[in-house]
N, C-alpha and C positions, 0 to 999 in steps of 0.2 A: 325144286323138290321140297316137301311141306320137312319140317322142324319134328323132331321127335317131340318136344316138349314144347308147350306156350304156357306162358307165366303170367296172368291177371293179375294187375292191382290198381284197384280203384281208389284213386287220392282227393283226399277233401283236406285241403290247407296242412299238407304235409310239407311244407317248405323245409322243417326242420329235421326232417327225417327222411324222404323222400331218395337223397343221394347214395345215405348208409344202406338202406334198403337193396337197393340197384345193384351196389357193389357188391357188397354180401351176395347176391344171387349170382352176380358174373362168376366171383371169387370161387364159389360153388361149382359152377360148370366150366370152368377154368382150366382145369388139369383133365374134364372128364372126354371123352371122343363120343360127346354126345351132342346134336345138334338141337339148340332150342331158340326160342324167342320169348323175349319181354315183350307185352303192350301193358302200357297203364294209363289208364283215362281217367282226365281230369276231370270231377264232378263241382264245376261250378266254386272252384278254389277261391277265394278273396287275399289269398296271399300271394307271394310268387312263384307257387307250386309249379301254374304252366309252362313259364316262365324258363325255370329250372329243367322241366321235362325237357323240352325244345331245344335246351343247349347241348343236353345230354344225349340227344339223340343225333344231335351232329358228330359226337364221337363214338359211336356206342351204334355198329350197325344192326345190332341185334334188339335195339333198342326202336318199339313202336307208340307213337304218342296218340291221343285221340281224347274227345271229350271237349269244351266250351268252357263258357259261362254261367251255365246255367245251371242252377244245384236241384238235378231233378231226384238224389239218392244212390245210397252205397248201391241197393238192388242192381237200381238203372246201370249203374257206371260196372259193373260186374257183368250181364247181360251183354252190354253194347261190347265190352273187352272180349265174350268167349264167343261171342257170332262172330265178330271178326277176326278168329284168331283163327291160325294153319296149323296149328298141331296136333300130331294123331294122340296127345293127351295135353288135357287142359286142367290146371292148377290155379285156382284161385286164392290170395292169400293179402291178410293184412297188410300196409304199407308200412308195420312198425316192424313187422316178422314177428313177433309175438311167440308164434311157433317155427321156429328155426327152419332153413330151407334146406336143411339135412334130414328133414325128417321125411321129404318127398323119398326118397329111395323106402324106408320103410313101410309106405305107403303103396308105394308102386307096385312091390310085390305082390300084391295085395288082387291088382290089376293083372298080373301076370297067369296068376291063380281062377280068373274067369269073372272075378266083379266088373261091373262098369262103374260103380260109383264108390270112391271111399272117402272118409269125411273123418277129420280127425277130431276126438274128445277128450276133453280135461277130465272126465268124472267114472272114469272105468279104471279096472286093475291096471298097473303099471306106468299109467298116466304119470307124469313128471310136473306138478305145477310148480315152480320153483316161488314166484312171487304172488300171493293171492288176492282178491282184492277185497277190498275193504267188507269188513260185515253185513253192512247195510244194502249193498252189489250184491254179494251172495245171497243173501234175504229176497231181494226183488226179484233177482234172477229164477231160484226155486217157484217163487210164486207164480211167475211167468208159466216157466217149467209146469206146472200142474195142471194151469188152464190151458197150455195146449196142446197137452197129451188126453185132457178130457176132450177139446173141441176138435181136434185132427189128428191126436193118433190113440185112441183110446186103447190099441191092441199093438202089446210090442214098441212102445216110444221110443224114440231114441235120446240117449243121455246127455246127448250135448248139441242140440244143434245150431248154436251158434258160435261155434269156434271158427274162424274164418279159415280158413285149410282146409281145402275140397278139392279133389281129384279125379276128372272125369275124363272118360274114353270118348273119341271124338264120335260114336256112335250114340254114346249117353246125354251128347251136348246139346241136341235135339230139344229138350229139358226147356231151357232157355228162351224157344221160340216160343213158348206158352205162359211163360213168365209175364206174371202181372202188379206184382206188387213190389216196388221199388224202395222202401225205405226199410222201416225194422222186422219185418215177419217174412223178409221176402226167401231166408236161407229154410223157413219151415216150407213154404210153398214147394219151391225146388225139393225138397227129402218128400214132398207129399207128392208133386209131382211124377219121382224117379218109383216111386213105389207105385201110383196108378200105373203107369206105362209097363210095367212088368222087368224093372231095369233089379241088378243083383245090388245090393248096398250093402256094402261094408263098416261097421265104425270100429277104430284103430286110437290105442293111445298116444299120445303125443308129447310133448318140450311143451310147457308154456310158460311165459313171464308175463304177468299182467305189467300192461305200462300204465303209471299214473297218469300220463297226458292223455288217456282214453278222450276219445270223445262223445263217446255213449250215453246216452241222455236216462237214462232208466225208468225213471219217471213217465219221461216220453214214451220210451219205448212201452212200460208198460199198459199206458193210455189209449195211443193209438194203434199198437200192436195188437188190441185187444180186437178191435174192431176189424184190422185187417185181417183175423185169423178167422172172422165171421167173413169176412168180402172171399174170403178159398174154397171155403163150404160153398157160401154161394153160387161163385164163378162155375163150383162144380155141376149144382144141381141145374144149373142154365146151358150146361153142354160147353159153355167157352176152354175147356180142357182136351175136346174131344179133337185126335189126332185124325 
């Protein structure tokens, strides 16, 4: 019998956090008579993140491991986790919790009410950011912000779309199989995605703590993200979207 819930997390040298993560989330569905599953896949770790997974899942039957050596991107390692995942909903979320895993029920509702997709934001009413990140983050970030709401969502953008806390109906998860871009644009592709397909999207505010060990490159992101946001337009006008 498939899991009510599956929980995505895509770990890139999370060795030092990776366990707190895990627990937190058992700790969460712990008391509740709800059935779910953990997969998280390891994107090409150089720590002992695998490592870690692997033992962890010798105790931990709810606990599913997958991913390599090979650091192909948070995208990829997100993708490969919700294709393989059995749950009639699927959650994706940072490996630090960032946005606390309490905040799935306020979400879910959300789901209950007829969306298929709900995506949590730092930047709307009642939003909770408790720690923020540094100026020069939030500077790059907005700028980001502007050029891709001119290049892919000129009408109706959405506020945040890169909070890692996303929650999809396993009918919305379809999404995925057309997923092309594997590193920093790839949570725009998916919101541009769910919207061509004619799927209902939700954004919800959310708990967030910026952690300082981020490993967001910004700079990067904003370099090559710029280009990937041109390879979506594209991909579009070449049919590679067409269901």
């Amino acid at each position: 019998m498939a899991p009510k819930f599956s929980i995505v997390i895509p770990a890139y040298n999370e060795a030092n956090r990776i366990v707190n993560g895990i627990n937190k989330i058992r700790d969460y569905f712990k008391n509740k008579k709800i059935s779910y599953e953990i997969v998280a896949v390891n994107d090409g770790s150089r720590d002992s993140t695998l490592k870690i997974l692997k033992d962890l899942a010798r105790k931990y039957k709810e606990l599913k491991v997958m991913g390599d050596n090979i650091n192909r991107g948070k995208g990829y390692a997100v993708k490969t986790g919700i294709l393989n995942s059995k749950g009639n909903y699927v959650l994706f979320t940072d490996a630090d919790l960032s946005t606390p895993i309490g905040e799935l029920y306020n979400m879910f509702k959300y789901i209950k009410t007829g969306y298929d997709v709900v995506i949590g934001s730092r930047n709307i009413d009642k939003s909770k950011v408790k720690l923020k990140q540094p100026f020069y983050r939030r500077f790059l970030g907005n700028l980001l912000r502007v050029y891709y709401n001119i290049i892919i969502f000129p009408r109706n953008p959405p506020s945040d779309s890169q909070c890692g806390f996303k929650l999809f109906t396993k009918k919305a998860s379809v999404i995925f199989k057309y997923q092309k871009i594997y590193r920093e644009m790839f949570d725009i592709e998916i919101l541009y995605l769910a919207r061509k397909f004619k799927f209902k999207v939700k954004e919800v505010p959310v708990v967030w703590v910026n952690d300082p060990d981020s490993k967001i490159n910004l700079i990067k992101c904003v370099t090559y993200g710029s280009f990937d946001l041109l390879r979506i337009r594209l991909y579009d006008l070449l049919g590679k979207y067409k269901r």
